[in-house]
BAFI-3210 file (N, C-alpha, C; in Angstrom, 3 decimals, decimal comma, padded with zeros to 6 digits):
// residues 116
n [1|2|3|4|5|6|7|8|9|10|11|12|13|14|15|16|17|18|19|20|21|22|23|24|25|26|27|28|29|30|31|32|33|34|35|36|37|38|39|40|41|42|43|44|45|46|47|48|49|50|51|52|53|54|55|56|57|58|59|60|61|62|63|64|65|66|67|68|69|70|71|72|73|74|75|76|77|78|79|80|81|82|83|84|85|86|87|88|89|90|91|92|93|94|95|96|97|98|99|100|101|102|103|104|105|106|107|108|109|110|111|112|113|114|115|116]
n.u [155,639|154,039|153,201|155,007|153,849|154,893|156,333|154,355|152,826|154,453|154,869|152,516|151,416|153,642|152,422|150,210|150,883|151,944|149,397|147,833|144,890|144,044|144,151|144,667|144,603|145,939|146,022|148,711|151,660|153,034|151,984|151,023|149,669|149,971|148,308|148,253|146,497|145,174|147,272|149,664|152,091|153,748|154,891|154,523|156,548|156,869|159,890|161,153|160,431|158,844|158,754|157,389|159,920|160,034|162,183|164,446|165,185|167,260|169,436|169,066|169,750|172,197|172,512|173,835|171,604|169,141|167,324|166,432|162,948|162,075|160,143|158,456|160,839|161,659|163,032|161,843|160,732|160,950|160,944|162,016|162,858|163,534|165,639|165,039|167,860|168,454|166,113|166,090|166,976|165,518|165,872|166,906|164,505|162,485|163,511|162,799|160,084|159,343|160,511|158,914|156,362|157,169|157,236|155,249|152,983|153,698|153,160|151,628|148,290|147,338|145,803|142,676|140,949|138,429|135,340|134,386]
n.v [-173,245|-173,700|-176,466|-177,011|-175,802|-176,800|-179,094|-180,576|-180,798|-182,351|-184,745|-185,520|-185,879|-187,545|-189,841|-190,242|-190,430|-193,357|-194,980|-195,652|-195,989|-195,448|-193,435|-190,815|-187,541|-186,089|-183,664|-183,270|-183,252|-180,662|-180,275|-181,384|-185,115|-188,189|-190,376|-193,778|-196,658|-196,460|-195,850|-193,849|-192,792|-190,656|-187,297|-184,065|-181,506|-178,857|-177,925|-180,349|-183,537|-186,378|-189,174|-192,660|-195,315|-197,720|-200,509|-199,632|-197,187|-196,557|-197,215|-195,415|-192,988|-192,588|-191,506|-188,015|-185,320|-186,398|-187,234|-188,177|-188,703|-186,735|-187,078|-186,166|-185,780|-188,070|-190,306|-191,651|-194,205|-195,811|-193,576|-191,137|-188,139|-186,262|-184,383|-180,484|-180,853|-183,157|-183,591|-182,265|-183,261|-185,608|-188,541|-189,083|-187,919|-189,705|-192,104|-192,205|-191,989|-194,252|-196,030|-195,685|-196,055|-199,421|-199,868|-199,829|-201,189|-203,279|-202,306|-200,954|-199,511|-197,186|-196,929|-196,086|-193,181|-193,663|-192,315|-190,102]
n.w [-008,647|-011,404|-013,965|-016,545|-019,556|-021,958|-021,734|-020,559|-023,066|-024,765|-023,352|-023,296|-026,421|-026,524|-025,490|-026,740|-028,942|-029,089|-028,885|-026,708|-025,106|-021,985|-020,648|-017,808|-017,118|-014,176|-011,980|-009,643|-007,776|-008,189|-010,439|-013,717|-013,936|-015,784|-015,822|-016,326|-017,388|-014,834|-013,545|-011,855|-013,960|-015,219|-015,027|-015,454|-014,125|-012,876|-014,494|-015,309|-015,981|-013,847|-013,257|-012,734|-012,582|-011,235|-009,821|-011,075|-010,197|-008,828|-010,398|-012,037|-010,874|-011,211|-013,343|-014,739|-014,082|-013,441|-010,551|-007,435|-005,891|-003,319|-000,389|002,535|003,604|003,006|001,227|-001,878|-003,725|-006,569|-008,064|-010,033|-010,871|-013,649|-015,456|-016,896|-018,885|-020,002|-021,007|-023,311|-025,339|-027,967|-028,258|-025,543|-024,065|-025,232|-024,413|-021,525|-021,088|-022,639|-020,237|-018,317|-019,408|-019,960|-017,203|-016,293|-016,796|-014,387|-012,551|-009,524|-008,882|-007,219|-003,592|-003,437|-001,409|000,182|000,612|003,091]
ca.u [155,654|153,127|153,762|155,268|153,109|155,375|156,457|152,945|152,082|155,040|154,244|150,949|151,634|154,602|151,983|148,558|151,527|151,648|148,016|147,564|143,738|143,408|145,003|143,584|145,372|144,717|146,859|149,547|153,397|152,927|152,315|150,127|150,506|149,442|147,889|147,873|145,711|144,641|148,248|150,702|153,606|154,840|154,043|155,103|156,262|157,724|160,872|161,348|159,628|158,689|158,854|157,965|160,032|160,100|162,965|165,748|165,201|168,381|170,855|168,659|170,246|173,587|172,372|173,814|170,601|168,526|167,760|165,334|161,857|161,702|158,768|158,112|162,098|162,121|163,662|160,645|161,402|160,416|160,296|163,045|163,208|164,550|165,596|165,180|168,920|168,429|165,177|166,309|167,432|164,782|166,328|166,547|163,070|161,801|164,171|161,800|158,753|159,173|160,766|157,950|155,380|157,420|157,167|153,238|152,712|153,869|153,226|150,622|147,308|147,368|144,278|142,054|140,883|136,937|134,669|133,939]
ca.v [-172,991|-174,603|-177,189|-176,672|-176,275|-176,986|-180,600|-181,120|-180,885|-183,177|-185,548|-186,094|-185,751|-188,856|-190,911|-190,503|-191,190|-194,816|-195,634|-195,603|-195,308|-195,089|-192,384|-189,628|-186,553|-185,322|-182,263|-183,789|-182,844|-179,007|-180,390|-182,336|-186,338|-189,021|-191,929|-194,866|-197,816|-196,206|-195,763|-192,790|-193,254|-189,627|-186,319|-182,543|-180,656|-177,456|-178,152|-181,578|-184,740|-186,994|-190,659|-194,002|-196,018|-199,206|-201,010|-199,544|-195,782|-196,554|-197,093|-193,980|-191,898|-192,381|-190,623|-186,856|-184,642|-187,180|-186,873|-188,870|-188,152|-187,289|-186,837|-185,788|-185,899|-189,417|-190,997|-192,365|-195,448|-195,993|-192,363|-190,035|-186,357|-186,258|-182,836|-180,489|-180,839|-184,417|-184,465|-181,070|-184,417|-186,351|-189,965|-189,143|-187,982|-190,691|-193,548|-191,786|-192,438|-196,021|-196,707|-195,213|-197,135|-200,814|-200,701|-199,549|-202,658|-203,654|-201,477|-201,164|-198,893|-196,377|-197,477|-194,685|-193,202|-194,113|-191,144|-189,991]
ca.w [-010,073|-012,470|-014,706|-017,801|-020,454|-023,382|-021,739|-020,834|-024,180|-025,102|-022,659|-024,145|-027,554|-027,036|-024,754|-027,246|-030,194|-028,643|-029,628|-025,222|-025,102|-020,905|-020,433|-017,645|-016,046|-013,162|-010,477|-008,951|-007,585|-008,666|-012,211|-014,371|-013,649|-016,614|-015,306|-017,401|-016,989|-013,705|-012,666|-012,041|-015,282|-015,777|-014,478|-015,716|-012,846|-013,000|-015,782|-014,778|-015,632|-013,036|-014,113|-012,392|-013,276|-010,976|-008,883|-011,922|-010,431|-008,210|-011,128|-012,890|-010,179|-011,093|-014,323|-014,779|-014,761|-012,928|-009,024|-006,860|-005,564|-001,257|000,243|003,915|003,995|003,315|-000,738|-002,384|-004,097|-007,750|-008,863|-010,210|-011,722|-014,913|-015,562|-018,673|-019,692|-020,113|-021,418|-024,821|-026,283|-027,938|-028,258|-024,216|-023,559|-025,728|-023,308|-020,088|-021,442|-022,457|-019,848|-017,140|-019,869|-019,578|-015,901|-016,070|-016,763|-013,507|-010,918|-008,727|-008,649|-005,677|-002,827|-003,737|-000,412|000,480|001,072|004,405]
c.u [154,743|153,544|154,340|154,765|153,129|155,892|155,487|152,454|152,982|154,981|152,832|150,895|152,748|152,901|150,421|149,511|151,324|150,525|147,660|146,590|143,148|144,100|144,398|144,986|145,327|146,437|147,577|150,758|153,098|152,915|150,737|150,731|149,598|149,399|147,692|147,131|145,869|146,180|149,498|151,983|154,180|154,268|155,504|155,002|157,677|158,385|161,368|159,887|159,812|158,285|158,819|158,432|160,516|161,796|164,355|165,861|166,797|169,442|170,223|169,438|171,389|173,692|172,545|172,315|169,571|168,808|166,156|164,332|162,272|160,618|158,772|159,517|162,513|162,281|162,531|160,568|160,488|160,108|161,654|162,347|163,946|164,641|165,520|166,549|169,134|167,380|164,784|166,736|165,971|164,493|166,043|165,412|162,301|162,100|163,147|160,944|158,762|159,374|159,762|156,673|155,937|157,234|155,855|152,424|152,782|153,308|151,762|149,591|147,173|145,802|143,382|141,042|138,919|136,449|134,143|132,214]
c.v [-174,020|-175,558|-176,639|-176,672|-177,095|-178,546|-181,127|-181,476|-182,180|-184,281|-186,265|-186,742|-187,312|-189,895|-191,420|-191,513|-192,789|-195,179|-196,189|-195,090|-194,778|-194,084|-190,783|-188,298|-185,815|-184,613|-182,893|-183,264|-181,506|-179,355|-181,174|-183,899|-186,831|-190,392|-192,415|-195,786|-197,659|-195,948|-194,285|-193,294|-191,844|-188,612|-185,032|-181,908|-179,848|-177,665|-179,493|-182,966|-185,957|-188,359|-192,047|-194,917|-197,647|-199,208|-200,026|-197,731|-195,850|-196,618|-195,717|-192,812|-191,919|-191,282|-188,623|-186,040|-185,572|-187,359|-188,032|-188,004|-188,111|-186,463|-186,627|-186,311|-187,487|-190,014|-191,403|-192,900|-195,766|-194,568|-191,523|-188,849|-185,886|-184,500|-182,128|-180,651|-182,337|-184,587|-183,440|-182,334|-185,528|-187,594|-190,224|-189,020|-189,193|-192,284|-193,318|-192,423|-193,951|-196,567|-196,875|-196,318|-198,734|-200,844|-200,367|-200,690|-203,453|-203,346|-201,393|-199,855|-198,148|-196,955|-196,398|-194,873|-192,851|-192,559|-191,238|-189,671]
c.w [-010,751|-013,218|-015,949|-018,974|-021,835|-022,930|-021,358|-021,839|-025,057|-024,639|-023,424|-025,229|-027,756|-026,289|-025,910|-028,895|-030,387|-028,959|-027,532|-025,243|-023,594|-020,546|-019,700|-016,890|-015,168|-012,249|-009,681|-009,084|-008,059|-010,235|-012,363|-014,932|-014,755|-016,162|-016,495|-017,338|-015,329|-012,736|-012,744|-013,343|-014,950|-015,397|-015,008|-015,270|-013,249|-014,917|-015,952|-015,467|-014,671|-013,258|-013,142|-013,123|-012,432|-010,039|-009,639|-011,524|-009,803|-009,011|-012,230|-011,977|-010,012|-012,427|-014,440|-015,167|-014,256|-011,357|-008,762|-006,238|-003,990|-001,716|001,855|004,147|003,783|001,066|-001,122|-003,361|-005,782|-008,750|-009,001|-011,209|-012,666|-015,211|-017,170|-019,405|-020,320|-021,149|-022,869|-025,532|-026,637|-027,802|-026,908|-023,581|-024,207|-024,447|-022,224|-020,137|-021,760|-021,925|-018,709|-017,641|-019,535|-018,417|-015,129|-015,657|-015,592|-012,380|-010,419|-008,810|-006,986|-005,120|-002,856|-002,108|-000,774|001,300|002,424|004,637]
res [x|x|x|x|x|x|x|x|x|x|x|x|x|x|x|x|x|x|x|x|x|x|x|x|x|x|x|x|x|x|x|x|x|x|x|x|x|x|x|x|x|x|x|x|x|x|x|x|x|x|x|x|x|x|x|x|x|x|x|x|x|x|x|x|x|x|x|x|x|x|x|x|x|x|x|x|x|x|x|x|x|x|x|x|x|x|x|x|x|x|x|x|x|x|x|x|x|x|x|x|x|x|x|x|x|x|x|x|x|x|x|x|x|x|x|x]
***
């Protein structure tokens, strides 16, 4: 399933609000991901937003409506799935986003893979 166009557009629309000038998006997770200062933050996949948010995803997944990322069967550590019943609340979609931006700041730049 495609991304969602209508939290794509919300997505955006909260991240350009911020006055966030690096801001690129590029095809990722069956959605459209928002890199920030060269780094994955938030991505709109399917109905779901997809949110790094750093070491605090583990007490995010005690959160009703919030599930963790696997990958090749295996948990994948800094990333949860906020779902849309969580995220029809704006106070709540707003908490996502700042919280994916405070730990932007932190996190690390993927090793972008060298042309063959």
């Amino acid at each position: 399933m495609p991304a969602n166009e209508d939290l794509t557009n919300k997505i955006r629309e909260a991240l350009y609000s911020k006055g966030i000038a690096d801001i690129e998006e590029k095809k990722m997770f069956n959605g459209i991901c928002f890199m920030v200062d060269g780094k994955m933050c938030v991505c709109a996949s399917n109905d779901e937003m997809l949110c790094r948010v750093g070491p605090s995803y583990l007490e995010a997944l005690e959160i009703h409506g919030v599930r963790g990322m696997i990958r090749n069967g295996k948990p994948l550590k800094d990333y949860v799935f906020v779902g849309p019943e969580v995220l029809s609340n704006t106070t709540n979609f707003n908490y996502w986003i700042d919280t994916a931006l405070a730990f932007n700041k932190f996190a690390k730049a993927s090793i972008k893979a060298k042309n063959k």
